[in-house]
N, C-alpha and C positions, 0 to 999 in steps of 0.2 A: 781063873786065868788059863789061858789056852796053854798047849807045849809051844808054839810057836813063840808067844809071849815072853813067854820064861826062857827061851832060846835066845830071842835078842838080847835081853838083860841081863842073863850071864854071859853074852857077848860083850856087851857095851861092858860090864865092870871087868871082866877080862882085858879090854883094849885100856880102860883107864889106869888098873894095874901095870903094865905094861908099859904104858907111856910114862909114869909117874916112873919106871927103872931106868927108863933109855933116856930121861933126862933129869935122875935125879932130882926127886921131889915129894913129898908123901904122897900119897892116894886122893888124902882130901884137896892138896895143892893143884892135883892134876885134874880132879874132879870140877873143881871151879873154871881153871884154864880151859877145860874142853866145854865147860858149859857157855862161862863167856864169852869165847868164839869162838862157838857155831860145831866144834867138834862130836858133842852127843849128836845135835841135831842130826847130823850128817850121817852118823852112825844108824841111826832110827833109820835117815830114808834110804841110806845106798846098804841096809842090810844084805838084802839077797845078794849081791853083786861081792861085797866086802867080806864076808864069813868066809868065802870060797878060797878068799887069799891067803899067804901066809900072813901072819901077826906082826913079819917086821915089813911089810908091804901096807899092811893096814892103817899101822903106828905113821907110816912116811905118809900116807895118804890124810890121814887125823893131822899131821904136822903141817901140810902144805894148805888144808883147808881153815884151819887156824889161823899160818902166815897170810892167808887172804883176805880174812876179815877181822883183819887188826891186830893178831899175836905176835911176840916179835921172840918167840923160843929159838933156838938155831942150833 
């Protein structure tokens, strides 16, 4: 596995932790939610873009892309 690999993946479990705090939920609950919709995904494709941000810019960006395909967290 590359560094780059292992970069986004301790990113992405970094945003799911993270998200599971700011709304209250396990890790595993948040893990589902963000899978379901479309939250990893998005993580995967707008990495380069998304790393650069703060975490609670990231979290509002994983929440808004969620609320768009189908989530109804608030």
């Amino acid at each position: 596995m590359s560094k780059k690999e292992k970069d986004i993946i301790n990113y992405i479990v970094i945003c799911i932790n993270e998200f599971a705090k700011k709304f209250k939920m396990t890790s595993k609950e948040s893990y589902l939610y963000l899978r379901d919709f479309k939250g990893i995904e998005f993580l995967k494709e707008s990495y380069e873009a998304e790393h650069t941000l703060g975490l609670d810019d990231a979290i509002d960006d994983l929440k808004q892309v969620c609320i768009n395909n189908g989530g109804d967290i608030k």
